[in-house]
N, C-alpha and C positions, 0 to 999 in steps of 0.2 A: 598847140602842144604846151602841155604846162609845162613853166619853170623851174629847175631844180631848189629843193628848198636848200634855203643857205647853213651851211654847219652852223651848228648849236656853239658859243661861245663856251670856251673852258673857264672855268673861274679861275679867277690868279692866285698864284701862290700864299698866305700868308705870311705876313713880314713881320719883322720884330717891333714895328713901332705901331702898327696897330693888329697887336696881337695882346689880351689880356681882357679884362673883366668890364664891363659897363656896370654900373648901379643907377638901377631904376627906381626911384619911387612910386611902383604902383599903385593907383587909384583904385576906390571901390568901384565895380563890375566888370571889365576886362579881365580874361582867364589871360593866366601866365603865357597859356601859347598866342595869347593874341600880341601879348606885347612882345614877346619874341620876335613877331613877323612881322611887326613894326621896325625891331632894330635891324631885323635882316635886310628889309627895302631902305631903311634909311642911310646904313651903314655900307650898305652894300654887302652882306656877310649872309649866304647863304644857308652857310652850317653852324651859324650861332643858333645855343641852346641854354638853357635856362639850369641854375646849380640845385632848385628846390622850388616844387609848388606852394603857391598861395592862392586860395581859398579865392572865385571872385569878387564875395563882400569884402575881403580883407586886406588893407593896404601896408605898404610899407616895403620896404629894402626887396629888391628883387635882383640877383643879380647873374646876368649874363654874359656865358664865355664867349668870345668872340678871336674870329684869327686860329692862330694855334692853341690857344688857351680850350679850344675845346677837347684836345689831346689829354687831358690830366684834370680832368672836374673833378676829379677822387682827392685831390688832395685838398680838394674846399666843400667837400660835402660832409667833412667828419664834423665841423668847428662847431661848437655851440652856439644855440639861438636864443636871443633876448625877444620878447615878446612883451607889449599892454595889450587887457584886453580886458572888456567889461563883460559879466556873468552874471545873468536874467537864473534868478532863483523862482522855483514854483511849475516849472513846467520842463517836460521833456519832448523833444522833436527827433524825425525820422534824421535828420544830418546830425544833431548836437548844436545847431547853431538858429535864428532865426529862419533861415531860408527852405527851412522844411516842414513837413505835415506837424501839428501838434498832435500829437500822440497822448498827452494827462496834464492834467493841471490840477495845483494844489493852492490852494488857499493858506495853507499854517506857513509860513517862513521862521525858520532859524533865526536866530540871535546873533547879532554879530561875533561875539565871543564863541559861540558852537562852532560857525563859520571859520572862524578862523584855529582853533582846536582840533579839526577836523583835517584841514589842509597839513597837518605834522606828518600826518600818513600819505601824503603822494610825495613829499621831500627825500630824495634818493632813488636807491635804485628802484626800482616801480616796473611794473607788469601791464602791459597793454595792448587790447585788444585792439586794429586800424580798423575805423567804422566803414562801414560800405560805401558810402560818400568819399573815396580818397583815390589816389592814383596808385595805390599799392595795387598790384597785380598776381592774380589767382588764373595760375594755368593759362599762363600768358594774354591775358584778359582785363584791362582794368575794372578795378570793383565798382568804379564809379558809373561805366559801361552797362555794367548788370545792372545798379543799385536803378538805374535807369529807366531800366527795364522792367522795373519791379522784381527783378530776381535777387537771391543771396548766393553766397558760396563761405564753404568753409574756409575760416582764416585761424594764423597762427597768433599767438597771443607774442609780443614783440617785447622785449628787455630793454627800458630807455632810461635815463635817469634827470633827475627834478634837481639843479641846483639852490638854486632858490625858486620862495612862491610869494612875493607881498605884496600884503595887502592896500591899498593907495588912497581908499575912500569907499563908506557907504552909503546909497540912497535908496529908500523903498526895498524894491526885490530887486533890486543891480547893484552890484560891488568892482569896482575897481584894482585891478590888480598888476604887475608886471611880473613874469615868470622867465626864469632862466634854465634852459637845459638842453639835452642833446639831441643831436641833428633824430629826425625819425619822431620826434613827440609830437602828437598832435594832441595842441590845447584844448580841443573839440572836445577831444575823448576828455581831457582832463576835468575838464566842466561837470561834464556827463556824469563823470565817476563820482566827483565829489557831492554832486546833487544826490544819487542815487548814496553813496554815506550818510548822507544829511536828511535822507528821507525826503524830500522836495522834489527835486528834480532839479535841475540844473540845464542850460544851455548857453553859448558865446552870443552876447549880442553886437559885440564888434570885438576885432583885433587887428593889431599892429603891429610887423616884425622893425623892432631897431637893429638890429644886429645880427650878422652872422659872422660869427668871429673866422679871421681879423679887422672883419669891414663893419662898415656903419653908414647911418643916412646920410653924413656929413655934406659926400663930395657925389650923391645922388641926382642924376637931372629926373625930372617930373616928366608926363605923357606929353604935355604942351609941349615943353619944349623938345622935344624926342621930334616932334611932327615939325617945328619949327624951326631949327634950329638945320644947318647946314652938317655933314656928317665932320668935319673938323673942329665945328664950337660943340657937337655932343662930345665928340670922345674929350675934347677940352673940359669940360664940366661933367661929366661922370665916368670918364674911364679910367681905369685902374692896370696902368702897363703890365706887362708879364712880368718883369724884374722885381715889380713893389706887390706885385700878387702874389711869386713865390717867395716874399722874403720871413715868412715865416718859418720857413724850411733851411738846415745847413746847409752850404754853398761851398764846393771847392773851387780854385782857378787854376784853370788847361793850361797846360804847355803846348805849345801848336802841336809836337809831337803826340801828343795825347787828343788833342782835335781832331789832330787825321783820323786816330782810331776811331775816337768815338764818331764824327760823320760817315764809316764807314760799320758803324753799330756794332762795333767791338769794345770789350770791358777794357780798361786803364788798370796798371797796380799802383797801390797807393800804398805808403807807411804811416802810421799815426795817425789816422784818419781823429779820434778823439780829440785832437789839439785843434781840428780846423770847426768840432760843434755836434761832429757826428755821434750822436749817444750810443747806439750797438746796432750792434748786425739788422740788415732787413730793413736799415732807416729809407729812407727817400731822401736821396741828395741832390739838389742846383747845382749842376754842371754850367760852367761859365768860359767864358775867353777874358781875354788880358784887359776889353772894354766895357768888362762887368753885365756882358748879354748873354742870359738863357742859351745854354746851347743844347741840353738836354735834362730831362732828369732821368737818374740812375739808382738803384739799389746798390748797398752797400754788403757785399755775399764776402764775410770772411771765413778765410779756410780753417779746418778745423787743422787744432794741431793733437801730438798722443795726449796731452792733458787739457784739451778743451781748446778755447777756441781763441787764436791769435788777434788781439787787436791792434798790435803794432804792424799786420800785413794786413793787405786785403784788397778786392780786387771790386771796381766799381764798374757795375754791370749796367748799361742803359736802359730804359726799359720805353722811353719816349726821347726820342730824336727829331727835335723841334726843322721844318722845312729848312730853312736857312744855314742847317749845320747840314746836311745830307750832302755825302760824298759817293757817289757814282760809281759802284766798282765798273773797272773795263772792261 
C-alpha cells in the first residue's frame, strides 16, 4: 500500500527584516529569470521577482523584490535608468545589438561630430518603437516568444524620454556613451535609431545599467557570491530593507489607534497631510508604527470640498497592507 504523500510545506510569512530589495550585479549571459531563481533558492523566497529586464549580454544592477516588497514593485519601476554602453556603427541586426542575424553593413562611418549632432534628436521626450527582441507583451504573448519563432506582431510605438545621452570616447566604428532616461527605454532601440539617422546603422555592442533610481551598484553582491555566500552574508551585502527602499516616498506615523484600522484595511483621517511631505492628492504614502516599520502603503484620497479640493483633511486609504500589519477581522 503506498504511503500517503506528505502535505506540501506552506511558505512562511514574510517579515519585515527580510523583506525589501536585493541588488544583483548581473553578469553577461544569465537571463534575469535565471538569476531570479537563484535568489529564490538561496534566499529561500519563492515569490521573489525581478523590478526590470536585462538583456542576457548585458550586465549590471539587477534588482530583486524579495519578502513583502514584492507587493509594491510599482513604486520602483517608474525611477530613472543610468546606463554605459558601447555602439558598433556600420551595421544593423535583427535584435539591435550583437547577438542577432546581421541584416546590412556599411562601410562609410559618420564623423564623430555628425555623431554626436545627431544624438540632439533623441535628447527628450522621444517616440519608440519596443523591438521584437523584449519582454513587452502583444496579446498576452511575449514579443520575444514570437520574435523566436520567427514571427512579428503589431506594436505600439511607446512615449519614453532621454535625459541625458554623452558621449564618453571614440574608437573605429564604437563609441562610448552613458545615457540617462526613463524606466521603458530601451537603449537597443536607441542605437538602432540613431544609426538609421546617421545612415550607417547602428547596433549595442555592450551595455551596462548603474542605476536605477534611487539604487545603485554600490551595495550590489555579484552571481559568486549569490551562490556563495550563506542567505544572511547576501542580504548583509546586497539587500536593501523595505524602510530604506520606501524612503523615497512620504511617510506618516500611526497611532496604534490608526494601526488597528489600517491592519484591518480601513482608511485613517488625517489633517495637513502637506506638512508631513505629502505633495497632492493620489500621492503614495509609507504608513508607519511608532518604530519606524512599514506597515502599509496608502493613497492619499482627499475629499472634495464646494470650491475644490481640501488639503488640510483627507483621508489615507491603504491600498497594500504589508503581512505583519494584517489584523484578522472576527
Amino acid at each position: 500500500m503506498a504511503s500517503p504523500a506528505s502535505p506540501r510545506r506552506r511558505p512562511a510569512a514574510p517579515k519585515p527584516e527580510t523583506s525589501g530589495l536585493l541588488a544583483v550585479d548581473k553578469p553577461a549571459g544569465p537571463t534575469s529569470h535565471d538569476v531570479v531563481e537563484i535568489v529564490r533558492e538561496r534566499l529561500e523566497a519563492p515569490g521573489a521577482g525581478h523590478l526590470g529586464t536585462l538583456d542576457p549580454a548585458a550586465t549590471g544592477l539587477l534588482l530583486v523584490a524579495v519578502g513583502a516588497a514584492t507587493r509594491c514593485v510599482t513604486v520602483w519601476q517608474r525611477g530613472e535608468k543610468t546606463y554605459e554602453a558601447t555602439i558598433r556603427f556600420g551595421l544593423e541586426t535583427s535584435t539591435q545589438d550583437l547577438q542577432g542575424e546581421v541584416l546590412a553593413r556599411r562601410e562609410a562611418l559618420p564623423a564623430e561630430s555628425a555623431i554626436r549632432e545627431a544624438t540632439r534628436e533623441f535628447v527628450g521626450d522621444i517616440e519608440q518603437l519596443p523591438p521584437m527582441m523584449s519582454a513587452v507583451k502583444v496579446g498576452g504573448r511575449r514579443l520575444h516568444t514570437l520574435a523566436r519563432r520567427g514571427e512579428t506582431a503589431p506594436r505600439a510605438v511607446r512615449r519614453v524620454r532621454v535625459e541625458d545621452w554623452t558621449w564618453l570616447g571614440f574608437s573605429g566604428d564604437e563609441a562610448r556613451c552613458r545615457i540617462r532616461c526613463s524606466g521603458g527605454t530601451y537603449v537597443r532601440t536607441l542605437a538602432h535609431d540613431l544609426g538609421r539617422r546617421l545612415g550607417c546603422g547602428g547596433a549595442v555592442a555592450s551595455l551596462r545599467r548603474l542605476r536605477s533610481e534611487p539604487f545603485d551598484l554600490y551595495r550590489a553582491v555579484t552571481l559568486d557570491e549569490l551562490r556563495a555566500l550563506d542567505a544572511a552574508a547576501i542580504w548583509r551585502r546586497g539587500g536593501i530593507p523595505l524602510r530604506e527602499a520606501l524612503a523615497h516616498l512620504p511617510n506618516v506615523v500611526l497611532s496604534e489607534d490608526e494601526l488597528k484600522r489600517i491592519g484591518h484595511g480601513n482608511p485613517v483621517r488625517r489633517e495637513a497631510l502637506e506638512r508631513d511631505g505629502v505633495a497632492s492628492p493620489r500621492s503614495e504614502v509609507v504608513l508607519l508604527d511608532a518604530d519606524d516599520r512599514p506597515q502599509a502603503l496608502a493613497e492619499w484620497s482627499a475629499p472634495a470640498t464646494g470650491t475644490g479640493v481640501d488639503a488640510e483633511v483627507a483621508w489615507l486609504q491603504p491600498r497594500v497592507v504589508f503581512p505583519w500589519a494584517v489584523i484578522e477581522s472576527p
